[in-house]
N, C-alpha and C positions, 0 to 999 in steps of 0.2 A: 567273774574274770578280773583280776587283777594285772592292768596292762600296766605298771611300772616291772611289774614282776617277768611277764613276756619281754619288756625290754631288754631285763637284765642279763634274763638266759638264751636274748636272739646269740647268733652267729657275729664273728666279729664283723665280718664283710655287711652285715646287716645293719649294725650301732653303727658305722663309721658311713653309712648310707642315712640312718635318723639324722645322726650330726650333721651331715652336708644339708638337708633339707629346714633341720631346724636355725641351720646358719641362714640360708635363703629366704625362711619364713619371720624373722625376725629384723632384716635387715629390711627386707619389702613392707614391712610393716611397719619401720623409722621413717622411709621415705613415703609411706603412705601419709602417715602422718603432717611430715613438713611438708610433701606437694599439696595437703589439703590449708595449711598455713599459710603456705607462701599463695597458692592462688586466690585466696580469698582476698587474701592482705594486699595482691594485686590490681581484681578487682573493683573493690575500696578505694583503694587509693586512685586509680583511674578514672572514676564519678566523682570525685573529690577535682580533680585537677579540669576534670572533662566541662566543670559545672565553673569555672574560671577560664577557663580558656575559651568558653562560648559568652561569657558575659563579656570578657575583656580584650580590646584590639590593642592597647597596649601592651607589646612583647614583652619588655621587661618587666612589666608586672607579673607575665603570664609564666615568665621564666622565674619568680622567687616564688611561685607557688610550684612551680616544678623541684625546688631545692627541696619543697617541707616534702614533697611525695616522692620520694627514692625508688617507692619498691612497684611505681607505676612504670609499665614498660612505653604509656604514651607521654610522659614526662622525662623520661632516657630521647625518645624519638625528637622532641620539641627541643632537649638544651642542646642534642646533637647538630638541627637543623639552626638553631641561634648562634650556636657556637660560627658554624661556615656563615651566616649573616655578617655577623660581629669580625669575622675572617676578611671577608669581601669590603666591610664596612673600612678596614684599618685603610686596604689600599685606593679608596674611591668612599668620601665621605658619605655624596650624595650616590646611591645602589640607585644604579639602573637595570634594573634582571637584561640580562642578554642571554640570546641559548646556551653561550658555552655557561653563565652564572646557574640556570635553573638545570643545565644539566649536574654542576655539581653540587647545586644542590641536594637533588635528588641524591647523586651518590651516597653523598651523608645520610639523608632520611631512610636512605634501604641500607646499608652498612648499622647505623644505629637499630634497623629494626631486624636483622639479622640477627646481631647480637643481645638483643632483647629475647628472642625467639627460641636462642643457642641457651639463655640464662631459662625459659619455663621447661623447656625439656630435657633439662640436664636428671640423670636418674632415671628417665623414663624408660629407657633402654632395661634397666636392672628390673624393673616390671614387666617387660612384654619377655623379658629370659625367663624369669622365677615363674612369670605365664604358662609358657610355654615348655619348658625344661624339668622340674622338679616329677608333675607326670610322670613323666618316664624312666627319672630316677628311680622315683618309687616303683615303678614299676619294674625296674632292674632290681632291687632288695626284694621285693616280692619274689623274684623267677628265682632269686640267687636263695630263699628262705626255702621253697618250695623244692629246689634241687636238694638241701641240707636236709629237709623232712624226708624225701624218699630214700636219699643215704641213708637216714637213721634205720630206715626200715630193711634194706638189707645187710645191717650191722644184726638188730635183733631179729630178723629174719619171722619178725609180725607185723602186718600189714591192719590192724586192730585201729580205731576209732580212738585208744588211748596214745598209742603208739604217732600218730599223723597228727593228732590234732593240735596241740602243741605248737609243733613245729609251722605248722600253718598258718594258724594264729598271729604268731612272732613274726611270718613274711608280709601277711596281711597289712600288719600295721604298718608298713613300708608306704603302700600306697594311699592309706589313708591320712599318711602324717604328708606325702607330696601333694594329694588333694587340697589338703588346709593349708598348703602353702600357698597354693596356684590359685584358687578361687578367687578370695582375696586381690589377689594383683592383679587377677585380669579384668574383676571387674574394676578395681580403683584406676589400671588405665584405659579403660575405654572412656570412664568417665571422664577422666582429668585430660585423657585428648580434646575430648567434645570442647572440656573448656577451653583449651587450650587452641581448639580451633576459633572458639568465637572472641577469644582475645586478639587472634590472628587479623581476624577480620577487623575488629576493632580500630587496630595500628595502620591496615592498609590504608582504611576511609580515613583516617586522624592523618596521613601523608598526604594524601591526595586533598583534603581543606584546608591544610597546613600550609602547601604550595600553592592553591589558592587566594589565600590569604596574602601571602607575601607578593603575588602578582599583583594583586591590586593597589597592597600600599609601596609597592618598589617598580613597577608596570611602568613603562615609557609612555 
């Protein structure tokens, strides 16, 4: 069986159903890749900063090891929460946390960690689609191949094993080019949620010892 060959001779309705999935399956497969980059590089950099920010209660020092680690979403959270320190700092040298201070502060540490949050899931969407979607693409080129095959058969008006097969063949691969799409994506996002949840996790405790922190050296 030569499937470039089935290709050539599907139906047009059928090639322009391959192309939509092999767009799908190719693009899911970019972003599989950089979601597996960029989370790693996350990661990393996050036990990098995590391992300075537990040895040092000096802020500013803890804030230049946040410059060297960008792509730490607990190091976005920490210059966010420094930044409104250094905020508070301009108008009241000596910080006294008062409620309305640690309420904005917080504002900060969850605005920054939203936005951290909005930066790992970006894309993720076009995986839980290509998931969930291409299926039944495929499986639309399949029905649409399969209605082409039995036309054919009352054109030559035989119903023959020569005659069907063919044409079945060419629907067939409809669904198994939207399988190889899908697989792929939904397992790389369940996976990359998983991480993606325990980085979640990560940022929440890194907020809550963050403010911590700052209560005791700024606490009345």
């Amino acid at each position: 069986m030569n499937v470039f060959r089935l290709i050539i001779d599907a139906s047009l309705v059928v090639k322009l159903v391959l192309l939509i999935l092999i767009f799908f399956s190719v693009f899911s497969w970019a972003i599989i890749v950089h979601k597996r980059r960029m989370l790693k590089t996350a990661g990393l950099h996050s036990r990098k900063f995590l391992a300075v920010f537990e040895k040092s209660r000096n802020l500013s020092e803890v804030n230049e090891s946040a410059k060297r680690h960008p792509q730490s979403p607990l190091a976005g959270i920490f210059q966010a929460g420094y930044k409104e320190l250094s905020y508070l700092a301009k108008s009241n040298p000596r910080i006294t946390l008062t409620p309305s201070n640690v309420d904005s502060l917080s504002r900060a540490l969850s605005k920054a960690a939203n936005s951290e949050i909005s930066k790992l899931e970006r894309m993720m969407s076009f995986l839980a689609t290509t998931g969930s979607v291409t299926p039944f693409i495929g499986l639309f080129g399949t029905v649409w191949g399969i209605m082409d095959a039995f036309h054919k058969i009352g054109v030559v008006r035989s119903a023959s094993l020569v005659t069907v097969a063919p044409g079945i063949a060419e629907a067939l691969i409809a669904t198994a080019v939207g399988l190889f799409a899908a697989i792929p994506a939904v397992i790389a996002y369940n996976a990359y949620l998983s991480r993606i949840k325990d980085l979640i996790g990560d940022m929440e405790d890194f907020s809550s010892e963050f403010l911590g922190i700052v209560e005791k050296l700024y606490g009345s």
